[in-house]
TORNUBA-609421 format. One line per 5 residues: number of its first residue (from 1); their letters; for each residue x, z, y negated of C-alpha. Coordinates in nm, 3 decimals. Each point is the difference from the previous one (the first is absolute). Layout:
BEGIN
NUM> a> X Z Y  ...
//
This chain:
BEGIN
1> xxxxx> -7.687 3.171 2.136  0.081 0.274 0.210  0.341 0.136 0.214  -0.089 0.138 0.286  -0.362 0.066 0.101
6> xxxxx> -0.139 0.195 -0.281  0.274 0.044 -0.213  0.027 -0.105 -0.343  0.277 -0.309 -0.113  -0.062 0.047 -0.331
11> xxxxx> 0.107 0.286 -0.196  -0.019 0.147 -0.330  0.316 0.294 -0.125  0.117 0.056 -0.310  0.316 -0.169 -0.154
16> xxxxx> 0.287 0.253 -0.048  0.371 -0.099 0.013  0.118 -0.245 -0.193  0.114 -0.265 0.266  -0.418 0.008 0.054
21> xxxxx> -0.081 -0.045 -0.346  0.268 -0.310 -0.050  -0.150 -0.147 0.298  -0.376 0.062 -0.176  0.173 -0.172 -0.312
26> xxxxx> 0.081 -0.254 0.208  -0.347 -0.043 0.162  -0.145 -0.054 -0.333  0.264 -0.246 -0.152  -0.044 -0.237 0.352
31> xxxxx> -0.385 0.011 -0.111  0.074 -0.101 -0.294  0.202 -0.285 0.103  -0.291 -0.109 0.297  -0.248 0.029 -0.314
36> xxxxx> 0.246 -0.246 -0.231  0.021 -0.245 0.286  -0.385 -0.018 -0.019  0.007 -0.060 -0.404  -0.156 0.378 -0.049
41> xxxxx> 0.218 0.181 -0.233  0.057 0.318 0.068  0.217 0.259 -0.228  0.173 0.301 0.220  0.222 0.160 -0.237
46> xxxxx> -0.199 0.266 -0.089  -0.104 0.055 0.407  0.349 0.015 0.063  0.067 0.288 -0.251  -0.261 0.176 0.133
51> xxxxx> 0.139 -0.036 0.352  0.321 0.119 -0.136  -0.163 0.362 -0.211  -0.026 0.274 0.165  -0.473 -0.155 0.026
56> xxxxx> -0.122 0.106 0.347  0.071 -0.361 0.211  -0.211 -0.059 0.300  0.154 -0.264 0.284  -0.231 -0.148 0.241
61> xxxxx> 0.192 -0.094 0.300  -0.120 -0.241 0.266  0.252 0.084 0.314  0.268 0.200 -0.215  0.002 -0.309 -0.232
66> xxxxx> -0.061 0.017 -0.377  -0.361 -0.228 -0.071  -0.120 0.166 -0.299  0.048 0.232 -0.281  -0.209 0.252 -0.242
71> xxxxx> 0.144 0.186 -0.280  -0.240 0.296 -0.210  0.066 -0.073 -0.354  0.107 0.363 -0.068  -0.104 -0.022 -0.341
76> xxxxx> -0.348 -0.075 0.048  -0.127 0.245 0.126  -0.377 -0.012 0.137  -0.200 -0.243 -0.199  -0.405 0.135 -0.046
81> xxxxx> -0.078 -0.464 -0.089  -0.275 -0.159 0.155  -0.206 0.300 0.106  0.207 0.228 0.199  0.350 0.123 0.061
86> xxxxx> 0.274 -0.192 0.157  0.356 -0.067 -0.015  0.322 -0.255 -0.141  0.200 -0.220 0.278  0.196 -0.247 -0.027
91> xxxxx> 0.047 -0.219 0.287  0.227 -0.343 0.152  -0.246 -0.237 -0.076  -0.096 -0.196 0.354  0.092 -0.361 0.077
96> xxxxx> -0.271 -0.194 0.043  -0.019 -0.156 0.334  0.326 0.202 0.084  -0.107 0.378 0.058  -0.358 0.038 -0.005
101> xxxxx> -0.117 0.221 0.297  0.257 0.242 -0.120  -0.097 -0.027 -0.343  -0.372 0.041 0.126  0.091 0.292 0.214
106> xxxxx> 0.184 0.176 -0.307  -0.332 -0.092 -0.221  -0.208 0.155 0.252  0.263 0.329 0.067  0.036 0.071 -0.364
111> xxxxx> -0.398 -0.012 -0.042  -0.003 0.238 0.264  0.282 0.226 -0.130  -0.167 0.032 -0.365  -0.366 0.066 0.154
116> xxxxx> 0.171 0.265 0.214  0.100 0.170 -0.296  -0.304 0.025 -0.218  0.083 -0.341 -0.220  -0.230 -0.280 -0.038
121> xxxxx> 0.237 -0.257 -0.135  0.385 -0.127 0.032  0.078 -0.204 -0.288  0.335 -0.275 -0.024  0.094 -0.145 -0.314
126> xxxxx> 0.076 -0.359 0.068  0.250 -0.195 -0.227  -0.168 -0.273 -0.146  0.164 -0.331 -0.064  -0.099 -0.330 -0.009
131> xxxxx> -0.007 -0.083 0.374  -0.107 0.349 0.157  -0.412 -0.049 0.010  0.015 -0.263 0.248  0.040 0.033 0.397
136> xxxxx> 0.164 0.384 -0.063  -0.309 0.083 -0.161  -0.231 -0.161 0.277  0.173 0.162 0.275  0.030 0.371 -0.228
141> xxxxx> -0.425 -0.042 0.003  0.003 -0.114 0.371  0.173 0.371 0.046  -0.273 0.193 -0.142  0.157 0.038 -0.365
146> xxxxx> -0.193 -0.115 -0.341  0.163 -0.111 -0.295  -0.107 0.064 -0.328  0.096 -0.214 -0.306  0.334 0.050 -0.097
151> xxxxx> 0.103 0.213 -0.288  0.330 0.092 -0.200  0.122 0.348 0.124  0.021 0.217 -0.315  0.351 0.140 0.070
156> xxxxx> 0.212 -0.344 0.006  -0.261 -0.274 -0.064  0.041 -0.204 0.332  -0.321 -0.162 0.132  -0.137 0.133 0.348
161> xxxxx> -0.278 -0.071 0.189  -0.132 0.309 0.115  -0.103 0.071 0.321  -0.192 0.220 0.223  -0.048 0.095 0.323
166> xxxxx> -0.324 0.251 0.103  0.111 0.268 0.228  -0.198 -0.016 0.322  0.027 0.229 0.315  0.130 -0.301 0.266
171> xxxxx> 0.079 0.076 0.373  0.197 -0.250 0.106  0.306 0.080 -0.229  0.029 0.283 0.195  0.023 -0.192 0.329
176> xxxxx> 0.232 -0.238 -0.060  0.266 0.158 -0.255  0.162 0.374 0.046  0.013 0.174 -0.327  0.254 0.278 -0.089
181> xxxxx> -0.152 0.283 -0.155  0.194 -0.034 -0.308  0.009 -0.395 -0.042  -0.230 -0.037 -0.301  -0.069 0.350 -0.134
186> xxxxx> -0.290 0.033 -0.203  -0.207 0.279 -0.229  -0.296 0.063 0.182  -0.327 -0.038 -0.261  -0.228 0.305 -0.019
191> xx> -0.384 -0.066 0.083  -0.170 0.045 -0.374
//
């Protein structure tokens, strides 16, 4: 989608006053109800406390309108698993069948975004329950990411499913959504 001829609907800018982040905590508890309608269960809590710290919280806007959400886990730090660097998010889960060329275009942007800064993965710890592999899953895959079997995070002992993304250099994030220099700040990765 674009506004006027050749410039950008969509946009991605960093979450700062709080009236953004409630509306970000909103974002993610309506997903969470879209994903209940559909049987998937889907625990926010802990999203929702992110949203609320003082974690770096990326909005992607579609026409000054809220459509999805990114949080870097500030604790995590840059993660040297499956063969390279990359980095912690957390983001509002899509609807399936609800939101999917934004989620696709926020896939494809945050590829971009990582690649542009020396990382080779972005990883998202999934909550596991007993509904979530189904139709999230399948549409999570459709959008590029892999999931791994899940695990028991050693800090608290919930089950995730891990999951990555590969960072890849994509052009037409850059076409169709406007990025603020400071919406997802990230360490750049020295060449070794």
């Amino acid at each position: 989608m674009m506004g006027t001829v050749g410039t950008p609907v969509y946009a991605m800018l960093r979450v700062r006053t709080d009236a953004a982040r409630a509306e970000a905590a909103a974002l993610a508890q309506e997903a969470a109800l879209g994903l209940a309608e559909q049987g998937i269960e889907h625990p926010v809590d802990e999203l929702v406390a992110l949203i609320q710290s003082q974690a770096t919280v990326t909005g992607f806007y579609d026409d000054d309108t809220l459509v999805g959400c990114l949080v870097v886990d500030p604790d995590a730090g840059l993660p040297h698993r499956g063969g390279g660097p990359g980095v912690w998010v957390s983001l509002v889960p899509p609807v399936p069948g609800r939101d999917d060329q934004e989620a696709r275009l926020l896939a494809l942007w945050l590829a971009d975004h990582a690649a542009q800064h020396g990382l080779e993965w972005v990883w998202w710890n999934l909550p596991v329950t007993g509904r979530t592999r189904g139709t999230l899953l399948e549409l999570l895959r459709d959008l590029g990411w892999e999931d791994l079997p899940p695990v028991r995070r050693a800090t608290d002992g919930v089950r995730v499913t891990p999951l990555r993304l590969r960072a890849e250099r994509r052009p037409a994030p850059a076409v169709a959504v406007c990025t603020s220099p400071d919406a997802l700040p990230l360490p750049a990765v020295s060449a070794r």
